[in-house]
C-alpha positions in Angstrom: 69.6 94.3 185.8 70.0 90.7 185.2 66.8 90.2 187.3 64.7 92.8 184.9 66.2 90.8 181.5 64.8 87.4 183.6 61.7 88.6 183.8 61.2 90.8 180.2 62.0 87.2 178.9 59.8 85.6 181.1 57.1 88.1 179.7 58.2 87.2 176.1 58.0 83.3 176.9 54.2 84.1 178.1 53.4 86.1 175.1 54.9 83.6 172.8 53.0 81.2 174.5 49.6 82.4 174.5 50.1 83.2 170.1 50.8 79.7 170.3 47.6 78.6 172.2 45.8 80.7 169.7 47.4 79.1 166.3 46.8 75.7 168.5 42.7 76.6 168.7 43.0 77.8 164.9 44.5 75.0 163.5 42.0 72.7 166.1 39.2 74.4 163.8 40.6 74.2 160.7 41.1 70.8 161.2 37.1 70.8 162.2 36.6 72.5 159.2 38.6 69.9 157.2 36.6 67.2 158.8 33.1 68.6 157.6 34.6 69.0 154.4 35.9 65.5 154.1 32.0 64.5 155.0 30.0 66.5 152.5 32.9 65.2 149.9 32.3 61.8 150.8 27.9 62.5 150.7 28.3 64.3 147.1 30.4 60.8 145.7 27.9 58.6 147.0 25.1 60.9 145.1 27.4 60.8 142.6 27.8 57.4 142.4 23.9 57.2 142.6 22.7 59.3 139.9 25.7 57.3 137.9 23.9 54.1 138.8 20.5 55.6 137.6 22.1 56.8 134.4 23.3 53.6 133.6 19.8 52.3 134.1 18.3 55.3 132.1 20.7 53.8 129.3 19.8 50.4 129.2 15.8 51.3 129.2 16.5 53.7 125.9 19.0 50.6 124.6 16.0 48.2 125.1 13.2 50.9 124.5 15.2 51.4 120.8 15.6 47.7 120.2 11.9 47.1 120.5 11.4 50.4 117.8 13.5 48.4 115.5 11.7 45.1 115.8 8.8 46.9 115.6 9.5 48.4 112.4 11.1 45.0 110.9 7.6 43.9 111.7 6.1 46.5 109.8 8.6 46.4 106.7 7.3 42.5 106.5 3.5 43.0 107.3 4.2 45.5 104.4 5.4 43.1 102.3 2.9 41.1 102.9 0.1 43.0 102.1 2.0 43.9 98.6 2.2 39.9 97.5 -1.6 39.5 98.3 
């Protein structure tokens, strides 16, 4: 009897140990998984980062782009002026 419990938990031991092998290969690819994951976060902040940088520059062209307007039409409020005196 003691001989058939020794080997019923023998058989439990191998059972337990083959889930365990299994969680082991799931967690090995969710770890994988975790990995890519990490990568494609890391490649859509640097594009990020890009298209912030390109903003930026999109910015400064319409800050310069509106300063020139503004000249501009100084220059045409005094060539206006102009022309009225002669």
């Amino acid at each position: 009897r003691m001989s058939l419990v020794g080997d019923r938990m023998g058989l439990v031991g191998d059972r337990m140990g083959l889930v365990g092998d299994r969680m082991g290969l799931v967690g090995d690819r969710m770890g994988l998984v975790g990995d890519r994951m990490g990568l494609v976060g890391d490649r859509m902040s640097s594009v990020g980062d890009r298209t912030g940088s390109v903003g930026d520059r999109m910015g400064s062209v319409g800050d310069r782009t509106g300063l020139v307007g503004d000249h501009t039409g100084l220059v045409g409020d005094r060539t206006g002026l102009v022309g009225d005196h002669a």
